[in-house]
TORKE-698039 format. One record per residue (C-alpha): residue in three letters; x, y, z. Coordinates in steps of 0.001 Angstrom, whole numbers, padded with zeros to 6 digits, always signed. Layout:
REM residues N
AlaXYZ...
REM end
This chain:
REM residues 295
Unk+002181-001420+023369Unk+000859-005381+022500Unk-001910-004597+024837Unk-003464-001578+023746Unk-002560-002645+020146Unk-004450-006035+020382Unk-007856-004527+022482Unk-008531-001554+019934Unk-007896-004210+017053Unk-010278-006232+018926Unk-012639-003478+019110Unk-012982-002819+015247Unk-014916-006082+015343Unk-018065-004230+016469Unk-018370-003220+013189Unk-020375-006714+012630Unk-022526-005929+015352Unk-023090-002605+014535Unk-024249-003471+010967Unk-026599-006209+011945Unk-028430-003687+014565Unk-028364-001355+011948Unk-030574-003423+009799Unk-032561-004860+013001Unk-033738-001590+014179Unk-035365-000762+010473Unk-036046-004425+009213Unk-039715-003803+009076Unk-039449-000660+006990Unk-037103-001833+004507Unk-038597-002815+001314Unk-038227-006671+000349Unk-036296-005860-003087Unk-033652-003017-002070Unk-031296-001150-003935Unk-028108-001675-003343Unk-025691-001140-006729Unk-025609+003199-007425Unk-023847+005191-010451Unk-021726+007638-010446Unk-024231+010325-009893Unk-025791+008089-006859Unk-028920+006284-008275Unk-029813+002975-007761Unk-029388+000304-010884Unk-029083-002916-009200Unk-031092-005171-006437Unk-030908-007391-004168Unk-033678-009129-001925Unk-034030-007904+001422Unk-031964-011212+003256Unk-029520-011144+000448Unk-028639-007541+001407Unk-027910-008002+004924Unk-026377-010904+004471Unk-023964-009108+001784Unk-023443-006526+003875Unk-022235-008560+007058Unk-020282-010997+004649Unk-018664-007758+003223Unk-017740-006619+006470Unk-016640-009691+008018Unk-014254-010127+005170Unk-012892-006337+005685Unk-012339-007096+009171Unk-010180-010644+008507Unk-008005-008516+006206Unk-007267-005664+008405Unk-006869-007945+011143Unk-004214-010092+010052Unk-002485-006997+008493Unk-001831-004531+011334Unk-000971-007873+013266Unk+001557-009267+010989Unk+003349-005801+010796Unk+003450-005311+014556Unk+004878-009070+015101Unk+007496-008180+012670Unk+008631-005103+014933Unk+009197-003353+011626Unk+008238-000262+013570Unk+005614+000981+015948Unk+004741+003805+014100Unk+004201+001706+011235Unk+001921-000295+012754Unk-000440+002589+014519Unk-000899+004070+011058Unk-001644+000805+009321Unk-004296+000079+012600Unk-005205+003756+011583Unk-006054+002810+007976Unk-007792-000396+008871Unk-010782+001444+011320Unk-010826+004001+007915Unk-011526+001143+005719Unk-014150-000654+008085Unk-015531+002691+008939Unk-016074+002926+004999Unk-017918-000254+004432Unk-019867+000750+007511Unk-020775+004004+005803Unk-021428+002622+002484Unk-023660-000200+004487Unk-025419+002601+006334Unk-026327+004838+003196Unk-027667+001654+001494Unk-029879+001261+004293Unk-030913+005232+004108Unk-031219+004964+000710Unk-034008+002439+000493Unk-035877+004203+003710Unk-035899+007955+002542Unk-034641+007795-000991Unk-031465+009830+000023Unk-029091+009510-003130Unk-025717+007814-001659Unk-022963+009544-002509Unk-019639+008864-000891Unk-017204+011459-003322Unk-015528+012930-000198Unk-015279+009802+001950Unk-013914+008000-000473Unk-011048+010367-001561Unk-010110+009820+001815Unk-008756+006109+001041Unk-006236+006994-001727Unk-005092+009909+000220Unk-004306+007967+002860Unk-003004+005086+001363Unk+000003+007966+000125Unk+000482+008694+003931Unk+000923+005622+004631Unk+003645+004885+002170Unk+005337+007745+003180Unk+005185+006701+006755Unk+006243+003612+005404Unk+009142+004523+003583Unk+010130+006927+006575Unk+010452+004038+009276Unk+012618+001924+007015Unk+015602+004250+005827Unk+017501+004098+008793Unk+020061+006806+009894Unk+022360+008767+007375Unk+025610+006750+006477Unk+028273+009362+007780Unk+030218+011037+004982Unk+033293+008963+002787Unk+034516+007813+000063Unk+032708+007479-003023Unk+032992+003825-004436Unk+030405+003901-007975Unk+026456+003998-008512Unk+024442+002083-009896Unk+021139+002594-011596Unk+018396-000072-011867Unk+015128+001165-013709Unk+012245-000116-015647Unk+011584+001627-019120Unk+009146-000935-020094Unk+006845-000429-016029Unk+007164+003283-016444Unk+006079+003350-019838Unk+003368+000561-019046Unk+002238+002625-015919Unk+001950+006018-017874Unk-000189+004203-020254Unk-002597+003164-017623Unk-002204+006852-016379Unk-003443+008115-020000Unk-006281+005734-019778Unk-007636+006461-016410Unk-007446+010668-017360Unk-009469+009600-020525Unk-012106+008082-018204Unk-011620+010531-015848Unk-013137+012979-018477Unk-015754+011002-019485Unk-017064+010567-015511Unk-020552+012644-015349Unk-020343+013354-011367Unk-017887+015592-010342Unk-017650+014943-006881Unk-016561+010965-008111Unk-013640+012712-009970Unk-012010+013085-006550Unk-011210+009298-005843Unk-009838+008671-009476Unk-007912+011614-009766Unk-006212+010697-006427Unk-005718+007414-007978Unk-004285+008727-010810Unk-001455+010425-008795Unk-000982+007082-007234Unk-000429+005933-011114Unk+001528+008661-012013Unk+004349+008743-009014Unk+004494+004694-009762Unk+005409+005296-013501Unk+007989+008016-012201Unk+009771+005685-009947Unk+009950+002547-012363Unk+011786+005005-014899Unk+013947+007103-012897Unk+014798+003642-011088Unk+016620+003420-007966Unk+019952+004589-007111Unk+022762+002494-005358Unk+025443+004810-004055Unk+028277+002211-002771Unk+031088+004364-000364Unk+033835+002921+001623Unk+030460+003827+004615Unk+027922+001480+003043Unk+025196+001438+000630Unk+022277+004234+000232Unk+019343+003462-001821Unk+017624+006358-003545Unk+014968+006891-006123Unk+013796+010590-007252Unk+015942+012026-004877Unk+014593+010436-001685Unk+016274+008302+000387Unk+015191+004892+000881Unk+017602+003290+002934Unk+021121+002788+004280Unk+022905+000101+004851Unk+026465+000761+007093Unk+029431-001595+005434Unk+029883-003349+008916Unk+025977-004503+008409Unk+027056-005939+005101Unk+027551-009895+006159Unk+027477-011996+003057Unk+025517-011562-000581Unk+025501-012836-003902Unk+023342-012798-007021Unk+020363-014737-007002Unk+017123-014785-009304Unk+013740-013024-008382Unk+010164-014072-009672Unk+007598-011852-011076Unk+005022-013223-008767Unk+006856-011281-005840Unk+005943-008241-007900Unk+008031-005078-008633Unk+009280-001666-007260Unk+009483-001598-003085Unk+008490-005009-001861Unk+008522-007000+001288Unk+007533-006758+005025Unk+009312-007492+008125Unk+012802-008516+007898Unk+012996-008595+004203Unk+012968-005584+001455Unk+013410-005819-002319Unk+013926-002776-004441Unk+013496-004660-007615Unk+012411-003962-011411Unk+013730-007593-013055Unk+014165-010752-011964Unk+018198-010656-011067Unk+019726-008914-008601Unk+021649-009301-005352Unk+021272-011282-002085Unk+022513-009186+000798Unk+022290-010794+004322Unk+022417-008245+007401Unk+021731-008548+010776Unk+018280-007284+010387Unk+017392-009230+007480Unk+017695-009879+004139Unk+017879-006951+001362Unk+017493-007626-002642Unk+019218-004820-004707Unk+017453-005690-008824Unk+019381-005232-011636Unk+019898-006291-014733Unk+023974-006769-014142Unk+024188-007779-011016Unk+027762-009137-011377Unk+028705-005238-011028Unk+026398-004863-007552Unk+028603-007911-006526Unk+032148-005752-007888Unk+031281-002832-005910Unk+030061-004440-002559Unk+033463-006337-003016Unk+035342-002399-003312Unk+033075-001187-000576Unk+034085-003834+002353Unk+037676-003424+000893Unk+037376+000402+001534Unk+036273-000039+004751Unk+038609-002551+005970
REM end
C-alpha cells in the first residue's frame, strides 16, 4: 500500500503547478489591482496588486500542501489503520482541491466579474471532517470484549466544556441569523453541529465499564474502545496538561479520553491509553478488581 500511498500524495503537489499556469495563461488580462477578499453575498471588498495575488495564492497553496502532506504521512507510519489513512489522503486532495477552487474563482472573478461564491463547496469540508471522525473513531474501538462479569463504571465528564461549548453554540446560531446569504448558512450551520455534538460529549462524559473481560470506553452510547484484561500490562495515575487539549486525543500508539488534567496511565501492548478523571485513585481500585477477576 506505501507505494500507491506515497505517488498519489506525491501527485497532489501539482496543485502548485496548476495554480501558477492558471495565472500564466491569463496574466495579460488580469487587471494590475485585483480583487481578491469577497462577502458573504460574493462581492469584492479587498485588493491586492496583481504579483501580490499570485504570489498569495501559490504561498497559500504551498502551505496547504506541507500540512496535508505530513498528515496523511504521519498517520500511515503509525499503522493506526489503512482505512484511516485513505480517508485522511481523501480529505487532504478535498482541501487542496478547495484552495484551488477558491484560487480559480479569484482569477474568474477579476476576468468576467463572475461573483465567487463557494456555499456548496464549502459545506463539503465540515461534512467531511464528521466522516472522518467517524471513520476515525470506527478503526480504533477494537473488537467487542466477550460477555462477564460486571466490576463498576465510572463516569468522567466536563460540566464546565459542555456548558462552555453550548455557549459558543448559542453564539454562532445568533450569527448564523444575522448572515445575509443564504447559501453561506450551509458551512456554519454544519459547523454548528460540529459545536453542538462537542458540548454533548464533554457533558455526558465518557463511560468506563471495568468487567472481569477488560475495559470498554463509551460516550453517548457509542463505543469507543476495548481494552481485553490480558492487554492490561501496568498503569498508574499520572497528571495531564491542558496544552494536550481535551475530549479524544492522540495519534498512533497513544489515545487519551480526557476532560481534566488527572487520570490514569495504562500501558498495553499497542500503546499507551489515558483514562481522565477527576478520582483517579478509583480507575486505579477497579483495574486492580478487574485483573483480580480475571486471574
Amino acid at each position: 500500500m506505501k507505494r500507491p500511498f506515497n505517488i498519489l500524495i506525491a501527485l497532489m503537489w501539482l496543485a502548485l503547478p496548476l495554480t501558477a499556469w492558471r495565472y500564466w495563461t491569463v496574466w495579460d488580462r488580469l487587471p494590475l489591482h485585483m480583487a481578491t477578499h469577497f462577502d458573504g453575498n460574493g462581492h469584492a471588498h479587498g485588493w491586492m496588486l496583481r504579483n501580490t495575488s499570485f504570489q498569495f495564492a501559490l504561498g497559500l497553496t504551498a502551505f496547504v500542501l506541507v500540512v496535508f502532506t505530513i498528515i496523511p504521512s504521519v498517520i500511515d507510519r503509525s499503522n493506526t489503520s489503512p482505512t484511516l489513512s485513505w480517508a485522511m489522503l481523501g480529505f487532504s486532495y478535498l482541501m487542496t482541491g478547495f484552495i484551488y477552487f477558491a484560487n480559480s474563482k479569484v482569477i474568474d472573478y477579476n476576468l468576467t466579474g463572475q461573483e465567487v461564491h463557494a456555499d456548496l463547496v464549502s459545506a463539503l469540508i465540515p461534512g467531511t471532517v464528521l466522516i472522518l471522525v467517524a471513520i476515525y473513531l470506527g478503526t480504533q474501538r477494537g473488537a467487542p470484549l466477550p460477555a462477564a462479569h460486571p466490576i463498576s463504571e465510572e463516569v468522567h465528564a466536563s460540566r464546565f466544556w459542555g456548558m462552555l461549548i453550548a455557549v459558543i453554540v448559542v453564539v454562532a446560531l445568533l450569527f448564523l441569523s444575522l448572515v445575509p446569504a443564504k447559501g453561506a448558512r450551509i458551512p456554519l450551520a454544519l459547523v454548528g453541529v460540529i459545536l453542538l455534538s462537542a458540548a454533548a460529549l464533554a457533558w455526558a462524559g465518557f463511560h468506563y465499564i471495568f468487567t472481569s473481560s477488560g475495559i470498554e470506553i463509551r460516550t453517548l452510547g457509542f463505543r469507543l474502545r476495548s481494552i481485553p484484561a490480558a492487554q492490561v500490562q501496568h498503569y498508574s495515575i499520572a497528571s495531564w496538561s491542558p496544552l494536550r487539549g481535551y475530549g479524544i486525543r492522540g495519534i498512533g500508539n497513544c489515545r487519551a479520553y480526557v476532560w481534566g488534567n488527572r487520570g490514569v496511565r495504562i500501558q498495553t501492548p499497542q500503546g499507551i491509553v489515558f483514562l481522565g478523571h477527576d478520582e483517579p485513585e478509583r480507575i486505579v481500585h477497579d483495574l486492580d478488581a478487574m485483573k483480580q477477576f480475571a486471574h
